[in-house]
N, C-alpha and C positions, 0 to 999 in steps of 0.2 A: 865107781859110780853107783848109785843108788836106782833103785826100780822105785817108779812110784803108778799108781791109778790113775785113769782120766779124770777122774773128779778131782783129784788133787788139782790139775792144771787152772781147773773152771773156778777158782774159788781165792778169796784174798782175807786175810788175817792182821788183826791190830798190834798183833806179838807173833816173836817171831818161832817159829816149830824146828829150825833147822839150823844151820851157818849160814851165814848169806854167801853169795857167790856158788853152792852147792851144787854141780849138776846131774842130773837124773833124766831116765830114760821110762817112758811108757812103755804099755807094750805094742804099740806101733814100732817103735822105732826110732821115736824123734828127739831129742834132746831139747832139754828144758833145766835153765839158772834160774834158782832160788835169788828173789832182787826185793830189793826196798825202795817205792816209788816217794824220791825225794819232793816230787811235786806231781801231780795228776798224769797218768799215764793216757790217752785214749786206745781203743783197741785201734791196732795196728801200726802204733805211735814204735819207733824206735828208741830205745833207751839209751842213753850213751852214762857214763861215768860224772857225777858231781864235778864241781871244781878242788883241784886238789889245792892243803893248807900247809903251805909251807910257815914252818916257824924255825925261828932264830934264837941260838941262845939256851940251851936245855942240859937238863943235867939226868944224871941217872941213880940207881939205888938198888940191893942187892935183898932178895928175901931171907928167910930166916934157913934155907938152903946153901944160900950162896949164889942164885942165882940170878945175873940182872936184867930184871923183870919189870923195871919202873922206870919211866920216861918222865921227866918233870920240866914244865913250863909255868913260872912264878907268875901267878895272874893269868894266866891265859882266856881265863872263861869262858871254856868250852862248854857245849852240853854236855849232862853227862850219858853215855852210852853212845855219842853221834857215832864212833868211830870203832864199835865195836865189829870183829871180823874185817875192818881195813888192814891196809898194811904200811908199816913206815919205814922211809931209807932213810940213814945219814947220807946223806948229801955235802956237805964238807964239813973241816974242822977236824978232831981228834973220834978215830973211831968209824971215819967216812967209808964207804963202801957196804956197810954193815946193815941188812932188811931183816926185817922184823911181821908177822900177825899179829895185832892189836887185841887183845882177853875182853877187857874193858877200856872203858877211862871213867874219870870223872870232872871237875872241871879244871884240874889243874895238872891230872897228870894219866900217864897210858899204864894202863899194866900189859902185861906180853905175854903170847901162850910161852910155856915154860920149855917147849919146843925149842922155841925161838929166842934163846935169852941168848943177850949178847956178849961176845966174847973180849970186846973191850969197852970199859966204862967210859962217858960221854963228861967231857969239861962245860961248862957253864963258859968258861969263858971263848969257847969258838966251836963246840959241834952245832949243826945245823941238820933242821932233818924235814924233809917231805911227806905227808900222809896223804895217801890214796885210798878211794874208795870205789872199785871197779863195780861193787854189785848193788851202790846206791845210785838209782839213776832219775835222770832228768830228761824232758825230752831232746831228741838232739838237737842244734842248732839250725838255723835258717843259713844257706849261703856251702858251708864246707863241706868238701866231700870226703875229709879224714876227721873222725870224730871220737875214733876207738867206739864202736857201737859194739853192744853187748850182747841185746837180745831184741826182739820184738813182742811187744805184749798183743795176745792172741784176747784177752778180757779187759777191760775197762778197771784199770789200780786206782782207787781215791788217793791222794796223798797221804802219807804217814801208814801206807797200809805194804803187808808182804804178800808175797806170790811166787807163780813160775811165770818166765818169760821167754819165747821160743829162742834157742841158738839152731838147731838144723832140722830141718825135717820140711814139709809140705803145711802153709800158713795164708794167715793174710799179712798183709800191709796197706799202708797209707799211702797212695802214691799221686804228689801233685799235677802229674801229667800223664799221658797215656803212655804208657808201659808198653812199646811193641816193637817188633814181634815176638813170637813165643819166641822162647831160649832167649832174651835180652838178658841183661844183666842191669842191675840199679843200686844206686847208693843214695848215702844223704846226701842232702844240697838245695832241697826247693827252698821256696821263699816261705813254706809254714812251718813250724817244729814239728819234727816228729816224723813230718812224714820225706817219702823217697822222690827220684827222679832217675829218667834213663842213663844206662852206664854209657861212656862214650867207646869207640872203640879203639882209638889213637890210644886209653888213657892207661897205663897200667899201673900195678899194685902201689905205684908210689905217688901218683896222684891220686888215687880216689879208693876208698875203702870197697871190694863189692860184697856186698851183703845177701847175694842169690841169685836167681834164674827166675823167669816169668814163666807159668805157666798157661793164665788163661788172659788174655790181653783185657786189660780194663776197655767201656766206650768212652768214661770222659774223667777228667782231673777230678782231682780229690774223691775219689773214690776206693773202696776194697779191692782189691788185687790179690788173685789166689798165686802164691809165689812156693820154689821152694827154696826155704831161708838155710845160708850156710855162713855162719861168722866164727 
């Protein structure tokens, strides 16, 4: 894990300075993922992961090492770079089981870190493969309260911009109801994106993701909530 400064946290960039998903520690103490806000974060907005793209149909190809390093989908027309720092599984077909970290792409096809090249070549005619993107996030959803959330942004991210975003330590959040009492616990699920609601206490880890401890009780809905975040 990398050390980084406070100022590092306060601050959002149009390119990216590191890997995304990266995590790093202040010297407080608290843990912070390097993320790429796929759409406007607000401060204390929950991040959850993109939607993941699964494609059908892809073939592979081997560098001037030997190593297979290239993931090709004919036409696919991708952005290029969406998916750099993701990661891709075969998912079925020839070659299934097999995950990979994404180098680049461009619109047609993935290069792979060379870590990660795979040890058996992909047929065109039946692998299939899933791309994830854990550390490009969106805000979370309205309604669920499993959402794989990743971090919480402590600054306000414009879209298409990079940063850190809290995973543990003492934060805020966006919490649509009141948050009480101290020591609750909360997850997502309000009716707005982004932001939290109280954990229940029937619910455990298989219903509802919990994303921390309340420390200072909010007075009223949609408001800051000083939390300590643990995902």
């Amino acid at each position: 894990m990398i050390k980084i400064n406070f100022q590092s946290v306060f601050q959002t960039t149009t390119a990216p300075a590191i890997a995304l998903g990266t995590l790093a520690e202040t010297p407080d103490g608290r843990i912070w993922q390097y993320v790429y806000a796929v759409s406007a974060l607000d401060r204390g907005s929950v991040g959850v992961p993109t939607a993941v793209t699964a494609v059908d149909l892809v073939s592979s190809a081997a560098d001037s090492l030997g190593r297979i390093v290239y993931i090709t989908k004919a036409s696919a027309g991708w952005t290029p770079g969406a998916f750099i720092d993701s990661w891709v599984v075969v998912d079925d077909g020839t070659g299934v089981g097999q995950t990979a970290q994404i180098y680049a792409n461009t619109a047609d096809t993935l290069q792979l870190y060379p870590a990660y090249a795979l040890t058996t070549a992909l047929a065109v005619a039946d692998s299939d493969i899933t791309i994830s993107s854990p550390a490009r996030l969106v805000k979370s959803a309205v309604t669920s309260k499993k959402q794989n959330a990743q971090a919480v942004a402590q600054i306000a991210f414009a879209a298409g911009t990079y940063g850190y975003a809290l995973r543990k330590g003492v934060g805020t959040v966006r919490a649509g109801v009141s948050l009480t009492p101290v020591g609750s616990s909360f997850s997502t699920g309000d009716d707005t994106t982004g932001q939290v609601i109280l954990g229940v206490a029937t619910e455990g880890p298989f219903a509802a993701q919990t994303l921390g401890m309340v420390l200072v009780v909010n007075a009223a809905a949609d408001q800051l909530v000083l939390v300590d975040i643990s995902i």
